[in-house]
N, CA and C atoms as an extended XYZ file, in Angstrom:
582
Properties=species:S:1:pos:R:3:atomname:S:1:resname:S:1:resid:I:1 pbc="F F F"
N        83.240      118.413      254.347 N   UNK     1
C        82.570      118.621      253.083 CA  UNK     1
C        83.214      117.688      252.073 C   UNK     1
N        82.314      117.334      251.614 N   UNK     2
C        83.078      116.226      250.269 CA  UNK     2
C        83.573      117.008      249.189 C   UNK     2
N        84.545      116.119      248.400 N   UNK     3
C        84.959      116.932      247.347 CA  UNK     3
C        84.005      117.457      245.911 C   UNK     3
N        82.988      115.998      246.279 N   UNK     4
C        82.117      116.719      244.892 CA  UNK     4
C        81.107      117.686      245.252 C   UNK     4
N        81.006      118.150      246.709 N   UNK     5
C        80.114      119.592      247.213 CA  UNK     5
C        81.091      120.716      246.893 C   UNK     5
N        81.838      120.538      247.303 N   UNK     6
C        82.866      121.599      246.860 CA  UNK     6
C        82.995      121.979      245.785 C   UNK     6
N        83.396      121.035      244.771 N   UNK     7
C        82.987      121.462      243.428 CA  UNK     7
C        81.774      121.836      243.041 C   UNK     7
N        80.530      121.156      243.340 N   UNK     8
C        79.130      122.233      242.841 CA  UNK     8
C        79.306      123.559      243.552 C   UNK     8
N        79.536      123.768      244.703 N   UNK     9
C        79.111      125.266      245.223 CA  UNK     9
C        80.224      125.991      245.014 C   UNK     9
N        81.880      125.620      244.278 N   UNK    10
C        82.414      126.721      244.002 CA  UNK    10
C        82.260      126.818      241.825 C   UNK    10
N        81.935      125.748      241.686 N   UNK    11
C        81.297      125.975      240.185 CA  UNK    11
C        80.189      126.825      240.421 C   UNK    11
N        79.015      126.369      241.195 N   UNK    12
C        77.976      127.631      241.162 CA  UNK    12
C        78.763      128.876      241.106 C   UNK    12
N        79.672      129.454      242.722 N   UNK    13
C        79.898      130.484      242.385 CA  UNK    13
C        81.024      131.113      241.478 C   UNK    13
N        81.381      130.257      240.225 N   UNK    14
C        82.206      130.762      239.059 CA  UNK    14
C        81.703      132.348      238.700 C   UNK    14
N        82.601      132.413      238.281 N   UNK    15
C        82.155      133.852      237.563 CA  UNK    15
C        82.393      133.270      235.757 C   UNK    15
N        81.239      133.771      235.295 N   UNK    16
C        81.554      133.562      233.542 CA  UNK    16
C        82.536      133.866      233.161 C   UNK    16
N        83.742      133.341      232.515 N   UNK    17
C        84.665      134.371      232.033 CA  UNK    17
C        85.665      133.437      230.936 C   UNK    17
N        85.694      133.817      230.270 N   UNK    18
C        87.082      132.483      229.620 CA  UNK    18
C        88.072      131.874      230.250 C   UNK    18
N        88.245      130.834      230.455 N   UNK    19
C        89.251      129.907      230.964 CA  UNK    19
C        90.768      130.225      231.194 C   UNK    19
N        91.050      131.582      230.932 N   UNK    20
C        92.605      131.774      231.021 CA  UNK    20
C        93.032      132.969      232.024 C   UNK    20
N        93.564      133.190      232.061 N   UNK    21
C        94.117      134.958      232.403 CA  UNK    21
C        95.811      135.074      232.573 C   UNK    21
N        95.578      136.910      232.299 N   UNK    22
C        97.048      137.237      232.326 CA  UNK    22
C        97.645      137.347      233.275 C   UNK    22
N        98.978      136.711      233.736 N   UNK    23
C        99.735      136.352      234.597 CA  UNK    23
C       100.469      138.312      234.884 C   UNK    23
N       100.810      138.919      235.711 N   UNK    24
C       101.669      140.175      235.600 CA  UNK    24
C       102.614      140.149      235.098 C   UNK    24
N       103.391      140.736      234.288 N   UNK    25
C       104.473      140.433      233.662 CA  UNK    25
C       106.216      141.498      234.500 C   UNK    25
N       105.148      142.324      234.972 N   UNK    26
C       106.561      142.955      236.100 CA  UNK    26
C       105.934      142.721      237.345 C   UNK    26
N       107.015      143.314      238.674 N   UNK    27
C       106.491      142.966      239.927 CA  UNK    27
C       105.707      144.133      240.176 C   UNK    27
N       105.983      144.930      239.526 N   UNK    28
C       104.815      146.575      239.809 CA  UNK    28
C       103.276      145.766      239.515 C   UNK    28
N       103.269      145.437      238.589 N   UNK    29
C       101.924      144.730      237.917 CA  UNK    29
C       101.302      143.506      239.421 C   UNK    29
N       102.254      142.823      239.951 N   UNK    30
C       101.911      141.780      240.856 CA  UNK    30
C       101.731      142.477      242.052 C   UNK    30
N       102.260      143.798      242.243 N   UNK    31
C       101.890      144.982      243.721 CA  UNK    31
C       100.740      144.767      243.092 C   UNK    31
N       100.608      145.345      242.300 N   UNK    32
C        98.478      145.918      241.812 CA  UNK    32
C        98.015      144.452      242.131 C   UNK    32
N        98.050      143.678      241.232 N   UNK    33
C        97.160      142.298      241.961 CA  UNK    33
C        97.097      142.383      242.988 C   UNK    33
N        98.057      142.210      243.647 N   UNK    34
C        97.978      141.675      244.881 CA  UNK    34
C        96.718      142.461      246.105 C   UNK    34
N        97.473      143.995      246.152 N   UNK    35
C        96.263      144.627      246.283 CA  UNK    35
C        94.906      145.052      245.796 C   UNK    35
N        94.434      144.377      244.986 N   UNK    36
C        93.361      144.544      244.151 CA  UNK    36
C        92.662      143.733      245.098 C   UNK    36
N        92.870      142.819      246.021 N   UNK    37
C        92.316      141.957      246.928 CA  UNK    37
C        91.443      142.476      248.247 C   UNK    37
N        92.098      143.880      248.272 N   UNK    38
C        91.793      144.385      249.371 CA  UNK    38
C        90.522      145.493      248.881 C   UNK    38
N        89.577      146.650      250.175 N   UNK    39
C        88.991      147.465      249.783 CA  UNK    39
C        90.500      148.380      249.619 C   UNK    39
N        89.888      149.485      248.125 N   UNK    40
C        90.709      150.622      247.826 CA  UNK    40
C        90.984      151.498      249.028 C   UNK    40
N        90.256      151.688      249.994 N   UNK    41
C        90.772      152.806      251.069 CA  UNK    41
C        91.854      151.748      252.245 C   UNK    41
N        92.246      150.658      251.685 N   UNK    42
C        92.797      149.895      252.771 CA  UNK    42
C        94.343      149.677      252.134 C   UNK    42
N        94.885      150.171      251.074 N   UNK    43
C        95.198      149.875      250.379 CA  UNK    43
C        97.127      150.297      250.400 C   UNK    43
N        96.585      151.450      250.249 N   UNK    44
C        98.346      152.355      251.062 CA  UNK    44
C        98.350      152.110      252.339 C   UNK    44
N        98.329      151.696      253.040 N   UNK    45
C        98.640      151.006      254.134 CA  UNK    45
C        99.016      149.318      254.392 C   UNK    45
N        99.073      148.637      253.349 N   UNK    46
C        99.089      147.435      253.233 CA  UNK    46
C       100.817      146.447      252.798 C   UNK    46
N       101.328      145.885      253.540 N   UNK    47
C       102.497      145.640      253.146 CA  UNK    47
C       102.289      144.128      252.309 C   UNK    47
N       103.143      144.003      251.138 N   UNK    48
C       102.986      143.190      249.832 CA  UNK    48
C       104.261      142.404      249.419 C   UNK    48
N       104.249      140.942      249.181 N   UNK    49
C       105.110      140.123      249.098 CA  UNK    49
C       104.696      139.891      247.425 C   UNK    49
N       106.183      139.369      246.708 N   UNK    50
C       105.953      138.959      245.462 CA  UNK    50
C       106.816      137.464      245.708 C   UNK    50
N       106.460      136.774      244.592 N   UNK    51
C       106.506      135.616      244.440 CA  UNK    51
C       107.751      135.526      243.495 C   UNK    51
N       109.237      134.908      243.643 N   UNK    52
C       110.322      135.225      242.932 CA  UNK    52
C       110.409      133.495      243.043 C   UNK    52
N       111.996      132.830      242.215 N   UNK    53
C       111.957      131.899      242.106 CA  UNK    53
C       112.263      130.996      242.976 C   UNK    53
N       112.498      131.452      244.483 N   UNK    54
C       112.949      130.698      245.586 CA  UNK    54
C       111.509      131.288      246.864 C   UNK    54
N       111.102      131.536      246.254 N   UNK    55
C       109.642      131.895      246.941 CA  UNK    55
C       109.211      133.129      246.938 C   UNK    55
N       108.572      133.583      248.426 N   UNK    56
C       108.004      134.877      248.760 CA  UNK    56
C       109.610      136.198      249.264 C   UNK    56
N       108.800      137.316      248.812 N   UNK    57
C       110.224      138.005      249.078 CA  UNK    57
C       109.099      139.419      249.674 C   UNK    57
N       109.269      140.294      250.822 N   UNK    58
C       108.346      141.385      251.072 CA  UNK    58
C       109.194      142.816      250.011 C   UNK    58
N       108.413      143.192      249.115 N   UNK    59
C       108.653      144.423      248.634 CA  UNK    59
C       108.296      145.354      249.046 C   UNK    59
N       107.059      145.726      249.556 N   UNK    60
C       106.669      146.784      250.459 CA  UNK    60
C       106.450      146.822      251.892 C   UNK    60
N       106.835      147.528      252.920 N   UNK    61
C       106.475      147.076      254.365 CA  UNK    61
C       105.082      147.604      254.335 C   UNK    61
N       104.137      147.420      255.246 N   UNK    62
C       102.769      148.382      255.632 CA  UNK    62
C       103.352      148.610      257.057 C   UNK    62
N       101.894      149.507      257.391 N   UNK    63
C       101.811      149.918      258.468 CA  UNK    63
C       100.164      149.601      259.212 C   UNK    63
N        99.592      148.656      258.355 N   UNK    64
C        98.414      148.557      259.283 CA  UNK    64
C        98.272      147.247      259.605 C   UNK    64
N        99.734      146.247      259.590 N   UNK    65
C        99.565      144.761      259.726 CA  UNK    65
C        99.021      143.846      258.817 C   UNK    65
N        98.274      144.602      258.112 N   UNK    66
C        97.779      143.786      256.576 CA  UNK    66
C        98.589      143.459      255.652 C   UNK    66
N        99.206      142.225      255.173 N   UNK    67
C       100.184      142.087      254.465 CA  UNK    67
C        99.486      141.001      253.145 C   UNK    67
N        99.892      141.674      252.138 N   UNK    68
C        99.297      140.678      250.519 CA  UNK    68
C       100.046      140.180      250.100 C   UNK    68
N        99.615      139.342      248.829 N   UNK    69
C       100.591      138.997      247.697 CA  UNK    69
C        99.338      137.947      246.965 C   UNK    69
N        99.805      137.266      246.083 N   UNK    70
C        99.213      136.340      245.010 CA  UNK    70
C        99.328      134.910      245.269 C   UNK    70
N        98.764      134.503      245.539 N   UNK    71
C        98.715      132.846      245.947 CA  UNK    71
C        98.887      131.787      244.566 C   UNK    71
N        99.719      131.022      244.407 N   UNK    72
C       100.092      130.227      243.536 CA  UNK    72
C        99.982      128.766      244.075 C   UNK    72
N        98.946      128.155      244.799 N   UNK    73
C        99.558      127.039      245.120 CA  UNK    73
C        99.712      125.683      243.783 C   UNK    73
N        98.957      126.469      242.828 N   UNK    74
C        99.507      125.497      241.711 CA  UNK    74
C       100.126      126.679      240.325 C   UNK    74
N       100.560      126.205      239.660 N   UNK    75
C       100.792      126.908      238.036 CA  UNK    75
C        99.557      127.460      237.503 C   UNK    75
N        98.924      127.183      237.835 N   UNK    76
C        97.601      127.175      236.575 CA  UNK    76
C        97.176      128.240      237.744 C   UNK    76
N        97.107      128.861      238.942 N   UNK    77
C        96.034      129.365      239.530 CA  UNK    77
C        96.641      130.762      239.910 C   UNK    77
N        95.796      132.051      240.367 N   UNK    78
C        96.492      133.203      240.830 CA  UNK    78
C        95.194      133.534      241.753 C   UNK    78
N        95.785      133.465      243.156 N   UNK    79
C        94.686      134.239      244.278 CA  UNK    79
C        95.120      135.350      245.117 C   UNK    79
N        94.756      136.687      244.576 N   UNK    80
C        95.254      137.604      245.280 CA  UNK    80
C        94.616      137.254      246.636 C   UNK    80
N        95.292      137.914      247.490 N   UNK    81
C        95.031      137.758      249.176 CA  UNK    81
C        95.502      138.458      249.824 C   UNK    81
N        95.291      139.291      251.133 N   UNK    82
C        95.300      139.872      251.976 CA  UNK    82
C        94.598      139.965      253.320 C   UNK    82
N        95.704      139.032      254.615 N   UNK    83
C        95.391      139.231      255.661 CA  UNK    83
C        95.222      140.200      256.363 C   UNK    83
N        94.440      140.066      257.630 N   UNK    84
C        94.451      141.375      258.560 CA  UNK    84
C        95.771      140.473      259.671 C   UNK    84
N        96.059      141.461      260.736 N   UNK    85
C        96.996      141.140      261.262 CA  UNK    85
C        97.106      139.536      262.270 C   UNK    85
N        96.112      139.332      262.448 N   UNK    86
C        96.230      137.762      262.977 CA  UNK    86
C        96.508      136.982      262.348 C   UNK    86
N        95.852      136.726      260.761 N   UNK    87
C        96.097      136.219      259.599 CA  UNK    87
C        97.930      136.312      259.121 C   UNK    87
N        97.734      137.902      259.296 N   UNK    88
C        99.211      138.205      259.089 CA  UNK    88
C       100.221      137.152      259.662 C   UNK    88
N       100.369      136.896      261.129 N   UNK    89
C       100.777      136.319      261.779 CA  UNK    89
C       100.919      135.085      262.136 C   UNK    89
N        99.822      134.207      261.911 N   UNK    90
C        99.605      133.072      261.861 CA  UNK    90
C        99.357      132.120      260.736 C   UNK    90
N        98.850      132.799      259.422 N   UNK    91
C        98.352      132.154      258.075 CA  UNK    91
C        99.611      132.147      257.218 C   UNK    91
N       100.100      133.402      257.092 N   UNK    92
C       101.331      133.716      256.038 CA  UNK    92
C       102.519      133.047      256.508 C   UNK    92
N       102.406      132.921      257.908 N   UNK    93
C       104.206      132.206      257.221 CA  UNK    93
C       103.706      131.042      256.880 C   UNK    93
N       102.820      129.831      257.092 N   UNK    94
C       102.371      128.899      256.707 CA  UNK    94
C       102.574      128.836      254.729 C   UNK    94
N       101.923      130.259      254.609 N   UNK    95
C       101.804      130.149      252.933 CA  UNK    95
C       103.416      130.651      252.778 C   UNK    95
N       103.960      131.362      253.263 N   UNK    96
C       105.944      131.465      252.737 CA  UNK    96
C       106.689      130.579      252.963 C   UNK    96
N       106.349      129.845      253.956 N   UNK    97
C       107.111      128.573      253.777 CA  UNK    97
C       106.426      127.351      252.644 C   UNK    97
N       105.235      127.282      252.561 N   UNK    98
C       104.567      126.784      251.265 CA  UNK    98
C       105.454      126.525      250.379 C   UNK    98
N       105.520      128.058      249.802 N   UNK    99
C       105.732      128.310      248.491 CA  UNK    99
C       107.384      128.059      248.780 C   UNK    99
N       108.085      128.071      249.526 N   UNK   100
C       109.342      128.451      249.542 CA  UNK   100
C       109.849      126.534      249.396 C   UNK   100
N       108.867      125.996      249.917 N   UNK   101
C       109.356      124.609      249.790 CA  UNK   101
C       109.194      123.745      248.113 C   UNK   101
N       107.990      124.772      247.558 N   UNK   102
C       107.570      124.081      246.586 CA  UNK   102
C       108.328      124.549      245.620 C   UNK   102
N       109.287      125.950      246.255 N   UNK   103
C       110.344      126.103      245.017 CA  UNK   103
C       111.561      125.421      245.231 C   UNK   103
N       111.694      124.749      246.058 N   UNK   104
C       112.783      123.610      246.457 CA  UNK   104
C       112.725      122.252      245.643 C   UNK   104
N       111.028      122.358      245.154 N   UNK   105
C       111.345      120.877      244.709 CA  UNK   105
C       110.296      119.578      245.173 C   UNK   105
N       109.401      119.960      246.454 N   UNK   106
C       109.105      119.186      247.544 CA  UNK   106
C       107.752      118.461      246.994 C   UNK   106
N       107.456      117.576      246.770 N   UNK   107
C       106.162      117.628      246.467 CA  UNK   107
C       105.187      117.628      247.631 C   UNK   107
N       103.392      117.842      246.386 N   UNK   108
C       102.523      118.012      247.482 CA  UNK   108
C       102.399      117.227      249.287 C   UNK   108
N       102.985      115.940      248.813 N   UNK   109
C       102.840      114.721      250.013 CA  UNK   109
C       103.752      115.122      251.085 C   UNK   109
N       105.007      115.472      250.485 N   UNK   110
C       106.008      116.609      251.595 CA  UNK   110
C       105.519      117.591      252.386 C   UNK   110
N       104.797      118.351      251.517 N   UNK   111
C       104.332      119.874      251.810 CA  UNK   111
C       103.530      119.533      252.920 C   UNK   111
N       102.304      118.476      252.721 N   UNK   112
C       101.901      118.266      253.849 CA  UNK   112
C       102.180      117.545      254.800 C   UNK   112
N       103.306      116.853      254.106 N   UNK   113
C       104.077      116.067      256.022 CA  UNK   113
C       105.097      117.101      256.768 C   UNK   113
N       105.150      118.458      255.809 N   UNK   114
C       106.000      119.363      256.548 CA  UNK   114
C       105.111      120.396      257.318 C   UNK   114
N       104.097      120.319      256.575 N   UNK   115
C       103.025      121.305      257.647 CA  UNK   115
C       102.154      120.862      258.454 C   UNK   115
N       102.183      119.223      258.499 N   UNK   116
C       101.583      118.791      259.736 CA  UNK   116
C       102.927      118.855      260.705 C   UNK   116
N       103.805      118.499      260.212 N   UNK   117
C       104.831      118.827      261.506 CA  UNK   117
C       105.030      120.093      261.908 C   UNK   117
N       105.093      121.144      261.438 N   UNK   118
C       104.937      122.089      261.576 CA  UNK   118
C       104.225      122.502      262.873 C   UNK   118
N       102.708      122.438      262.638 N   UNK   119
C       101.412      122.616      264.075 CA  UNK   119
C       101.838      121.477      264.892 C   UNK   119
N       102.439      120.768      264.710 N   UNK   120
C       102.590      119.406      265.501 CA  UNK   120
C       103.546      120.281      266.844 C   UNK   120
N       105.018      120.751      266.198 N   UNK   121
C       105.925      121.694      266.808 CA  UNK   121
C       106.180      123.070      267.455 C   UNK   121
N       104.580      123.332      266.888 N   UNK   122
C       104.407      125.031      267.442 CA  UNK   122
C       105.026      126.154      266.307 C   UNK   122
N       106.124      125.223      265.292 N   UNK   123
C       106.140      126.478      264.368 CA  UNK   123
C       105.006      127.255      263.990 C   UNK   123
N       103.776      126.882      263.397 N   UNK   124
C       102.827      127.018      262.642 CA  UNK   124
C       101.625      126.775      263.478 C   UNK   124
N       100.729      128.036      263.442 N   UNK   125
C        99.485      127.989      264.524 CA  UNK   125
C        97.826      128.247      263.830 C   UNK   125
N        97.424      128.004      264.263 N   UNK   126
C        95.736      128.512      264.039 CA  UNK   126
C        95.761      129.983      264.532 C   UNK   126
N        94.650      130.703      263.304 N   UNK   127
C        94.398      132.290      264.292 CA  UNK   127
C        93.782      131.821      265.688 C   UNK   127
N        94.209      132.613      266.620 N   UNK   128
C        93.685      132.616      267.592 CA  UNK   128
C        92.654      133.134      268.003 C   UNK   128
N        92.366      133.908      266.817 N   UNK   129
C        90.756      134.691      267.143 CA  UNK   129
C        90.468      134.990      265.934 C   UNK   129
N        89.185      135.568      265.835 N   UNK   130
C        88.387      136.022      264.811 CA  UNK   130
C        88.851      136.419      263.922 C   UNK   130
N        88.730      137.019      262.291 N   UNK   131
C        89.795      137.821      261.693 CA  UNK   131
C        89.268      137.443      260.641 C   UNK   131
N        89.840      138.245      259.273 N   UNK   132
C        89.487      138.125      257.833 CA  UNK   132
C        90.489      138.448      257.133 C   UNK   132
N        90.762      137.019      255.988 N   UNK   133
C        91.181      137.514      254.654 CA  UNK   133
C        90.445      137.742      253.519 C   UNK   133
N        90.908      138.699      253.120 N   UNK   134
C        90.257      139.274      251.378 CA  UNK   134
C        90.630      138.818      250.259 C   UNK   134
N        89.735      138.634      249.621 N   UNK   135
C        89.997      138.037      248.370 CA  UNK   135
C        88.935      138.735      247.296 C   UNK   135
N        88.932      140.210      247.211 N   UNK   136
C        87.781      140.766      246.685 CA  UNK   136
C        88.316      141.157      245.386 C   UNK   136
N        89.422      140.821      244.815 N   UNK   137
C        89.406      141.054      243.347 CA  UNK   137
C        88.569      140.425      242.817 C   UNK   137
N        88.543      140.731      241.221 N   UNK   138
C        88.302      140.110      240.388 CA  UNK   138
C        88.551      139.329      239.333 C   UNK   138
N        90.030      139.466      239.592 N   UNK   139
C        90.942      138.063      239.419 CA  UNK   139
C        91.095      136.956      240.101 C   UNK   139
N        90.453      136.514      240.851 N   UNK   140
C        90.627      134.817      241.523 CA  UNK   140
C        90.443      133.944      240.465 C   UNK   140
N        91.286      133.092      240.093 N   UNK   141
C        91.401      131.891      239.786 CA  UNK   141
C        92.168      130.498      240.195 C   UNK   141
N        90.784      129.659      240.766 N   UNK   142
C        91.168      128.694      241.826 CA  UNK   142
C        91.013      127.380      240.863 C   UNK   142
N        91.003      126.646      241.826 N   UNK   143
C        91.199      124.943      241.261 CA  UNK   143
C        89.846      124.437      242.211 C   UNK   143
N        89.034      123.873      241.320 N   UNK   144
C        87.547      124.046      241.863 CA  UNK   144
C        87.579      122.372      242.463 C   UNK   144
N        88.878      121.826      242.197 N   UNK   145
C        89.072      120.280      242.316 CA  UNK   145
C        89.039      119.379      240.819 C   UNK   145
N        88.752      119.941      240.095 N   UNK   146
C        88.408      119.709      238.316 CA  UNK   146
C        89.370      120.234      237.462 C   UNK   146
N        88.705      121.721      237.579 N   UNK   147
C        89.635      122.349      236.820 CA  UNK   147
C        89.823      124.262      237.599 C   UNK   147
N        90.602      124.914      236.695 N   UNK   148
C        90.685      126.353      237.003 CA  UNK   148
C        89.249      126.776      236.836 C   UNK   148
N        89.216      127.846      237.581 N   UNK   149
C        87.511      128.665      237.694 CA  UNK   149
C        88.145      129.873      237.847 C   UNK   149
N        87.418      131.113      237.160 N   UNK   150
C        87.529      132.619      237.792 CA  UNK   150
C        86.191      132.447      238.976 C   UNK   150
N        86.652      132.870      240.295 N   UNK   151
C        86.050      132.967      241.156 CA  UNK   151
C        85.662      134.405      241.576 C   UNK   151
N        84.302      134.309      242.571 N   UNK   152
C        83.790      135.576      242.464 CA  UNK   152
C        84.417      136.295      243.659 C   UNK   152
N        84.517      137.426      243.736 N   UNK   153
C        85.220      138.248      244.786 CA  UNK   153
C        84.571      137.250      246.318 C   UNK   153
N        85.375      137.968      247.374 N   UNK   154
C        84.251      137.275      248.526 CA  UNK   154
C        85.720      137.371      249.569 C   UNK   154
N        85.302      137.472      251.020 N   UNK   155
C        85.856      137.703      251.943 CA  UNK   155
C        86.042      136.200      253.012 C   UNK   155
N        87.046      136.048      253.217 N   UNK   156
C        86.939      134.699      254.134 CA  UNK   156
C        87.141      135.334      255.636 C   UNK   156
N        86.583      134.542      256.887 N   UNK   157
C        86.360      134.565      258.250 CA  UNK   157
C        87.463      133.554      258.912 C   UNK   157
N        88.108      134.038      259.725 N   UNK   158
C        88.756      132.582      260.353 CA  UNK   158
C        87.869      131.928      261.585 C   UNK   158
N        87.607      130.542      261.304 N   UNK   159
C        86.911      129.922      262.052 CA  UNK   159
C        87.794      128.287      261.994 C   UNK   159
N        88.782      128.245      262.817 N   UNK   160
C        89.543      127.049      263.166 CA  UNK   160
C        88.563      126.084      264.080 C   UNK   160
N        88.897      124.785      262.717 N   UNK   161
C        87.910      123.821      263.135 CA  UNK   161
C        86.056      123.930      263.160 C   UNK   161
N        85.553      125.034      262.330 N   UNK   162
C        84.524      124.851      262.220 CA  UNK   162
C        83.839      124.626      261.291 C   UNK   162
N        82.762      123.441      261.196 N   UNK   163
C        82.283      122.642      260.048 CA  UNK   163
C        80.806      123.778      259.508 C   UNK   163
N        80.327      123.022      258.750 N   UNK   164
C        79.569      123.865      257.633 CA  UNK   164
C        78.448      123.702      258.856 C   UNK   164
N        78.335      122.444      259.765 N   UNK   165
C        76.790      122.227      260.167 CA  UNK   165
C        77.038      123.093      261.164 C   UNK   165
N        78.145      123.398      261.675 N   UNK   166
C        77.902      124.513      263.057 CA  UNK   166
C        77.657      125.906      262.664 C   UNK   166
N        77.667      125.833      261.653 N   UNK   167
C        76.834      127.755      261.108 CA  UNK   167
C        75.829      127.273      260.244 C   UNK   167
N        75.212      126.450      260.332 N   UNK   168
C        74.192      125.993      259.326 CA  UNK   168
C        73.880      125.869      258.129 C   UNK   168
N        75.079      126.018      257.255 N   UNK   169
C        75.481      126.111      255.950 CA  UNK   169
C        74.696      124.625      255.348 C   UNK   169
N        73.679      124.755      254.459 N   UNK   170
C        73.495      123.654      253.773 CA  UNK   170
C        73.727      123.424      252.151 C   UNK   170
N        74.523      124.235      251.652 N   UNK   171
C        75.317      123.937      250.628 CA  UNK   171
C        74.368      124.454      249.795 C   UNK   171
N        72.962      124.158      249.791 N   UNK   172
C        71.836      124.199      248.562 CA  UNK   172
C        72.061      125.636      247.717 C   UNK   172
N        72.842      126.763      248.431 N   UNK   173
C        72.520      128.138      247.585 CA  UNK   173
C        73.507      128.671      247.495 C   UNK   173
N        74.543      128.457      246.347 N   UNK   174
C        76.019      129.044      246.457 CA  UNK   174
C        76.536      130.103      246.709 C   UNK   174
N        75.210      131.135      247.118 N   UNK   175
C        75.679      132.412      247.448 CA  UNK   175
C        75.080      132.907      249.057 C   UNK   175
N        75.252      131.230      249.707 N   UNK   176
C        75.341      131.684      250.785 CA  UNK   176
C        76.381      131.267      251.536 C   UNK   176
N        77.071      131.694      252.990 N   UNK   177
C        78.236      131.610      253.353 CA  UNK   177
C        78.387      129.791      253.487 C   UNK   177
N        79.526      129.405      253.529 N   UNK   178
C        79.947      128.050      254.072 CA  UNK   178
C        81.155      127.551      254.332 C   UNK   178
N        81.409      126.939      254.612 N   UNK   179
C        83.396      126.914      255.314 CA  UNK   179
C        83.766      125.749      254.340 C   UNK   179
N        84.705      126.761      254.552 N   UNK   180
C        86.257      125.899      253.713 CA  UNK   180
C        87.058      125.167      254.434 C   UNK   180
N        87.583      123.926      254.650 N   UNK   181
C        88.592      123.641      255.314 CA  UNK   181
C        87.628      122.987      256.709 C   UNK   181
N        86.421      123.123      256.528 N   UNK   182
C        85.973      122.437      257.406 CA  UNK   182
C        86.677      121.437      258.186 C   UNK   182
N        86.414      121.523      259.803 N   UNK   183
C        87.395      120.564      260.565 CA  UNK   183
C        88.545      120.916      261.057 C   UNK   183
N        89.578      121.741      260.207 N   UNK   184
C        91.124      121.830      260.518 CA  UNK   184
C        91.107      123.028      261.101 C   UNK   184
N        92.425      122.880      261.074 N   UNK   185
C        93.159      124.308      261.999 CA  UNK   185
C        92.911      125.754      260.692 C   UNK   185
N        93.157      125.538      259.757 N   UNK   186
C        92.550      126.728      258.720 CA  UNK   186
C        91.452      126.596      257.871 C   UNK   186
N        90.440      126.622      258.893 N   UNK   187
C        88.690      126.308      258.212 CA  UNK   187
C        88.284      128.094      258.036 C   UNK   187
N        88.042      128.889      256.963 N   UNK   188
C        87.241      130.043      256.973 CA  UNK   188
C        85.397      129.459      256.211 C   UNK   188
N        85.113      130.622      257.196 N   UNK   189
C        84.148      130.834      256.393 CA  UNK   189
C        84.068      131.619      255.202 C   UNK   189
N        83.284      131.741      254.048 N   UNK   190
C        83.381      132.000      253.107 CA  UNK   190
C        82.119      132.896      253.073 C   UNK   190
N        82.119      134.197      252.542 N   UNK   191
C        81.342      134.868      252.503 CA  UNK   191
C        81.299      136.075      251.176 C   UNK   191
N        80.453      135.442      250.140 N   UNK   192
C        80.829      135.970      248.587 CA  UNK   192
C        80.033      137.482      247.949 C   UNK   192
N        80.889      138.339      247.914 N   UNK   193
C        79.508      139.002      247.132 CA  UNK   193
C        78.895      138.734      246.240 C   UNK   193
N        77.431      139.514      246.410 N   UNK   194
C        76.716      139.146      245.625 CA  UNK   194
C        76.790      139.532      243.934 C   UNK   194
């Protein structure tokens, strides 16, 4: 997918809202984000990482393999998230070592010569099967490639390595599903409520 499709179909699916939002100001406040990602009956069961100044740290354990926290991959952005347990396993340490490098110092060009080595070595894998992360708050705010957007709730699919044309995604209607990451080892599909 090109970058300027990407930007129309995640501008389409903006949500109206003013350009800013409030960051949590304790880590109790960043538990609630974080789980705000998930459905409410999934919720006490869910184990939750906060974001401190040397990275990810787990504050709560779960018990149903679903593990959250708030995605920062830039300053400007906050994406609550919550894997199910494959995700758990295979997506998150990818994003704790992320963040843990980018509080080192590393820049973006690092980050990704450390996480292509990474899958290169077997540290770092593709789900191996089917699976979903949540992203159903109503706090998402992403980087649309432009600028920050409040984004609309919506559930991602893991589909490693699959492009928009192999589910027939033709971009034309932003509120229908289409993959992210098309091609790579962390391609989801994207699937928004309405």
């Amino acid at each position: 997918m090109s970058v300027q499709a990407l930007v129309l179909i995640v501008a389409a699916m903006a949500l109206q809202a003013p350009p800013t939002f409030r960051r949590p100001a304790t880590e109790a406040e960043e538990v609630v984000l974080a789980l705000s990602a998930l459905p409410e009956g999934m919720r006490a069961a869910a184990g939750v990482y906060v974001l401190g100044p040397t990275g990810y740290r787990q504050v709560r354990a779960g018990t149903s393999g679903v593990q959250c926290l708030v995605s920062r991959d830039r300053p400007d952005t906050q994406e609550p998230i919550c894997w199910d347990r494959e995700g758990s396993e295979t997506i998150l340490p990818l994003t704790l070592a992320k963040a843990e490098w980018r509080a080192a110092g590393a820049s973006d060009e690092e980050i990704t010569r450390r996480e292509q080595a990474g899958f290169a070595t077997g540290r770092f894998r593709s789900p191996r099967r089917g699976g979903v992360s949540y992203m159903l708050s109503d706090d998402n705010w992403v980087f649309n490639g432009e600028r920050v957007i409040r984004y609309r709730p919506h559930v991602m699919i893991y589909a490693p390595y699959v492009t928009n044309a192999d589910i027939g995604a033709t971009r034309t209607d932003p509120l229908s599903p289409w993959v992210l990451n098309e091609g790579t080892p962390h391609a989801y599909i994207i699937v928004a409520r309405r």
